[in-house]
N, C-alpha and C positions, 0 to 999 in steps of 0.2 A: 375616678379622678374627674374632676371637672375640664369639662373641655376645654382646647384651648385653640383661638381661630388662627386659621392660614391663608395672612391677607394676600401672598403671593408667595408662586414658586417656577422654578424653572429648572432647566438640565440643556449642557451640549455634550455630546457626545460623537462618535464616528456615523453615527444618523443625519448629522448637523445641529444648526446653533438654534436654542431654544422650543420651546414645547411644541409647536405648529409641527416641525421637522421631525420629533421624536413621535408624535402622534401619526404624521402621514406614514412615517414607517411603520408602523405597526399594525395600522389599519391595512396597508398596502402588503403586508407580509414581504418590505425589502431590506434587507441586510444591510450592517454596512463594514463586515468585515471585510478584508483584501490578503492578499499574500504579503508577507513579513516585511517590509521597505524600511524599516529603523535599522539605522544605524551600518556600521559599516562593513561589516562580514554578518549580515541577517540569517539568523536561524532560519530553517525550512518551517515555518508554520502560517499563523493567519495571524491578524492582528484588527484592533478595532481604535482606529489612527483618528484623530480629532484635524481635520485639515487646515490650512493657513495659521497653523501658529508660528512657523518659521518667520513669517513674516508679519509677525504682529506683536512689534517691542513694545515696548510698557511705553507711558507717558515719562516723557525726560524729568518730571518730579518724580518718579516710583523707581526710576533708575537702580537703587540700590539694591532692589529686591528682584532684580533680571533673573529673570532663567525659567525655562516650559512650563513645570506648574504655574507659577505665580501669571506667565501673561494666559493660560486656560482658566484662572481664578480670574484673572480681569477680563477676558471676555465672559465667559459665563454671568459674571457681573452686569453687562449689559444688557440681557435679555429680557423680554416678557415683562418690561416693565419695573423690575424689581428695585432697580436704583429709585424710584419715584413714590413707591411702597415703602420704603427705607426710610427716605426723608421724611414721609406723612407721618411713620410713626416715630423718629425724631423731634418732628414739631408735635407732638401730641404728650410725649415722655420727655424731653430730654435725650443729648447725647450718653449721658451717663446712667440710666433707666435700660438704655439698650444692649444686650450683651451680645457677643460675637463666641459661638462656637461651632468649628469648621473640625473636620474630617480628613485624616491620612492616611497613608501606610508607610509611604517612601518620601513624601514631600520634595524638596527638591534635590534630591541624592543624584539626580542627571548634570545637575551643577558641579558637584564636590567629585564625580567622577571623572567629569572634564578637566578641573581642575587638578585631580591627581596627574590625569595624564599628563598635561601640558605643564608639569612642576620645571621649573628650573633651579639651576643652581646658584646660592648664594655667594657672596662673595668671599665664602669661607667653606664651601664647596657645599652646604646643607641647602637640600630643596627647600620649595617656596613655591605659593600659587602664583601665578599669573596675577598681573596688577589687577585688570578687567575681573577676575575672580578674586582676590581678596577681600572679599565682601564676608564678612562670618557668620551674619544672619542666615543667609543662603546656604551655610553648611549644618544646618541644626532643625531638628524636627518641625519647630514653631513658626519657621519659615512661610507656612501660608497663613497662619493666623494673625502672625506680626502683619505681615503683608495687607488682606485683607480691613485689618482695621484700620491700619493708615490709607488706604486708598477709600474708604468711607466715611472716616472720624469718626470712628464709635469711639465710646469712651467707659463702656460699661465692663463687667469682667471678659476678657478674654482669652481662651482656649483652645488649645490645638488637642483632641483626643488620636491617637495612635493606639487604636487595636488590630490593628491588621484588617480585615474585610467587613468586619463590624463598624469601623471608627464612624462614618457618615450614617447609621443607623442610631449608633446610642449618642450625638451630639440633638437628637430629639428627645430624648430621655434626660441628659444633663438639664437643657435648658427646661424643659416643664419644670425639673426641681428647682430652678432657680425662681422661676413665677409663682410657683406654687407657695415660695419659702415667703417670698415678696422682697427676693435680691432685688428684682428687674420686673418691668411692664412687659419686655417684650424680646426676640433673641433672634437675631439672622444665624440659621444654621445652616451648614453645607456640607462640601466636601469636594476636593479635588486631588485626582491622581495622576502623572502622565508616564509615559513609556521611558524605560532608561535600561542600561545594560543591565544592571542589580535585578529588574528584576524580571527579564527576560532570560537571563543565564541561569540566575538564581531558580527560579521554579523550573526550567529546563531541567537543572541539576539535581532536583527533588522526579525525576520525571513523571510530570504533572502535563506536559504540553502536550497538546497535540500537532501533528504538521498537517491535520487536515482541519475546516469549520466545526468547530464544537457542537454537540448533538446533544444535549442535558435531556436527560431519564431517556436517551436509545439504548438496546440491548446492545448494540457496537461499540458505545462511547470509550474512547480511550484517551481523555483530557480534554482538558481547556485550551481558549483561544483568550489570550490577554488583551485588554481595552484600554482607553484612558479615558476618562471624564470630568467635567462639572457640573458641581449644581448649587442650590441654595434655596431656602424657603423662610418665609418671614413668619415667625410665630408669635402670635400676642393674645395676652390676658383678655379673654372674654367675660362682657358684663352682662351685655345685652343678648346672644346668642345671635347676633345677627350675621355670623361669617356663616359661608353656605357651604363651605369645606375647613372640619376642624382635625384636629388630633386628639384620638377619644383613648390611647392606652400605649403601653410601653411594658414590655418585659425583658429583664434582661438574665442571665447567668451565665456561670463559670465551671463547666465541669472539669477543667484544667485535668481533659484523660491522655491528653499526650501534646506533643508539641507542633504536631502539624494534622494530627489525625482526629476525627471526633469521635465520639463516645461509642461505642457498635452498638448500643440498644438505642441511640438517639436521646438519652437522658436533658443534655442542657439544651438540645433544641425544643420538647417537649415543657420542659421548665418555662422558657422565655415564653412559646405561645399561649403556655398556660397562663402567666404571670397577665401577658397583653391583655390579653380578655378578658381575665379577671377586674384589671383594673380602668381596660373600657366598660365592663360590667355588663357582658351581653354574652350569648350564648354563641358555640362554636359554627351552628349550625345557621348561626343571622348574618356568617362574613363571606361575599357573595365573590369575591376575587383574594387569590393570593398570589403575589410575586415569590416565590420560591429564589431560594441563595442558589441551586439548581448549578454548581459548576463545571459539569459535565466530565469530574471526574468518576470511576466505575465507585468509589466508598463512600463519599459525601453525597450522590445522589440516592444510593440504597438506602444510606441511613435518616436523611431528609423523606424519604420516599414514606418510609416505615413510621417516622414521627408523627406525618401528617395524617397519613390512613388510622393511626390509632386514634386523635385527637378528632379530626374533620366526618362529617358524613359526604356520599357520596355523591350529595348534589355541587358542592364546593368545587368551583372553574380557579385550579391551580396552574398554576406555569412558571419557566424560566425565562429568561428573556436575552438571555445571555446570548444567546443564538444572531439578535441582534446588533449588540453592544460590544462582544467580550467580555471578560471576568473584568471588569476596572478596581479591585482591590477596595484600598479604603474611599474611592468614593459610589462604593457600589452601594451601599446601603442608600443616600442622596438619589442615583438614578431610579432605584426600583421602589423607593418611595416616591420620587414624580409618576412613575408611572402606575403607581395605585391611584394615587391623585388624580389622571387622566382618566384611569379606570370609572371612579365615581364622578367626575365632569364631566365624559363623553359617551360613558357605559361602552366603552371598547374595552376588550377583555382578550390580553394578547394571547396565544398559544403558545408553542415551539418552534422555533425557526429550526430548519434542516434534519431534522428529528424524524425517521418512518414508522420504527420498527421499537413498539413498547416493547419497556425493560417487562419481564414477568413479574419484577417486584413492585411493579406500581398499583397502588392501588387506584380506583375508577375516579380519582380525587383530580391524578395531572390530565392535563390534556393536551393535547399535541393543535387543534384547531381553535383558532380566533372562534368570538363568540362575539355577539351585541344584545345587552342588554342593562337594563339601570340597575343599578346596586345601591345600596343604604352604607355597606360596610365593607373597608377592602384592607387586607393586611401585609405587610413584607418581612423578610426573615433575612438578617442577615448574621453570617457566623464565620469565626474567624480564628487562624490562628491560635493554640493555644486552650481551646475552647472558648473563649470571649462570644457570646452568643447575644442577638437580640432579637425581638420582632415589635413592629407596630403595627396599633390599630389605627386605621382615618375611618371617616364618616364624615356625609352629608346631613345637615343640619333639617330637622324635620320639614321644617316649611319648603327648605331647598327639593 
């Protein structure tokens, strides 16, 4: 596929706000998980907490669209430039040349749970939200996407994707086919997720959690550590080849082999890498970083584990990252895409946080130790849910 440039991108997460923060952690090998502090009877585990959003309400125009995701989508908004990247390519295309496609899982279901709770009774005894929550955007998946366009004025198509831990990986995938089709010149994609009862109880109740820091490919690991995040990246139609960090591929698939389990021979994760490459058009052996989906549970790490050792040689500097972050669901794909990005900007190539003792199923591919070095090509996997599978390729533009 023909490249396509990434005039800007950014992520906050429980590292802090914007890439400066997400990159000093990772170089520094510091964490930013803590012990469980959401909500009001917290589970015994760890969490990867995005700080000061309690106190950081929307703008009294954006008022409508209240509640943690949506002010994590407006902050993350502000970082690294990105609002100033937005408008250049506004005045460059048009508001309506620009599409908006953002990344979920839960969107803001922290709203609609507050809201249930605090229901009262009508005047004919039937519950009812809170005045302050009867807002109904707020109660529906679209919730950030609605959100996000209004607080930018896009005008082009927009999209809320819900795949579960995928959604903020294939909102890269959508919009290329929209450039490519020549819907749009150009497409702000993201993704934000933030912490809520649903789905702290919720994967609790699958027991997926761990109550200690997540260890991704340790032979100990016994679950995940939950995150919240955001991010965003500006994607436009290249003429000239002049962006110095582009998006060179996209693979996506569906082996729909269970509903929360993936494939045991690792079939749709192999598909999707294979697909990326394919249609970055470059060999397995030229992608010098990969961000692994890596969520430190004992099934999805083995079977990720085994995808990549059969696909990759064994010079390939693979890792999770999660170690840092938490698992942030649907805006995981957004985070471990900036951080391949960083990868080929900084040539910092993260390891494993917390991680001693290799799984024996990994092949020579993960690596548990940061590395520095410059790469041409870096890839990210993210899979979710269902099987909804994707990975992409980025690359540095020759001259860069």
């Amino acid at each position: 596929m023909p490249a396509i440039a990434i005039r800007a991108y950014t992520a906050t997460t429980a590292l802090g706000r914007g890439n400066a923060a997400q990159l000093e952690a990772l170089r520094n090998r510091r964490g930013g998980l803590r012990r469980n502090d959401f909500g009001d009877a917290p589970l015994p585990t760890w969490i990867g907490r995005v700080d000061g959003l309690e106190d950081a309400a929307l703008p009294s125009a954006l008022s409508r669209w209240e509640c943690r995701n949506n002010r994590l989508a407006w902050l993350a908004l502000q970082q690294d430039g990105l609002l100033d990247a937005l408008q250049a390519a506004v005045a460059r295309h048009g508001a309506d040349r620009v599409a908006l496609v953002v990344g979920t899982s839960t969107s803001s279901i922290g709203a609609s749970e507050e809201a249930y709770a605090r229901a009262l009774p009508d005047a004919d005894g039937t519950p009812r939200f809170p005045d302050d929550l009867a807002r109904p955007i707020v109660h529906t998946p679209h919730s950030l996407g609605d959100f996000v366009q209004h607080a930018t004025g896009l005008r082009g198509p927009c999209i809320t994707v819900a795949t579960a831990c995928s959604s903020s990986a294939k909102v890269f995938a959508q919009a290329a086919r929209m450039i490519a089709a020549g819907v749009v010149d150009a497409a702000l994609v993201g993704g934000v997720d933030t912490l809520c009862g649903s789905v702290l109880y919720g994967f609790n109740a699958l027991g997926l959690v761990s109550d200690a820091p997540c260890r991704p490919f340790d032979a100990g690991r016994d679950g995940l550590s939950l995150g919240e995040a955001g991010g965003y990246a500006l994607l436009e139609r290249e003429d000239a080849g002049d962006a110095p960090l582009q998006l060179r591929g996209y693979g996506e698939s569906s082996d729909a082999h269970h509903m929360s389990s993936p494939h045991p021979g690792g079939l749709g994760a192999t598909l999707a890498m294979r697909d990326a490459l394919a249609r970055a058009g470059i060999d397995a052996a030229e992608v010098g970083y990969l961000s692994l989906h890596g969520t430190s549970t004992p099934a999805n790490d083995a079977v990720e584990a085994q995808a990549v050792a059969g696909l990759f040689p064994a010079s390939l500097h693979a890792s999770s990252t999660k170690g840092w972050t938490g698992h942030t669901l649907g805006a995981a794909g957004i985070v471990e895409s900036v951080f391949a990005l960083l990868a080929l900007e900084h040539g910092v190539l993260p390891g494993i946080l917390n991680s001693a003792v290799r799984d024996p199923a990994c092949g020579p591919q993960i690596r548990f130790d940061n590395a520095d070095t410059k790469i041409r090509y870096a890839m990210n996997n993210a899979f979710g849910f269902g099987g909804n599978n994707c990975a992409l390729v980025f690359g540095r533009a020759a001259a860069a």
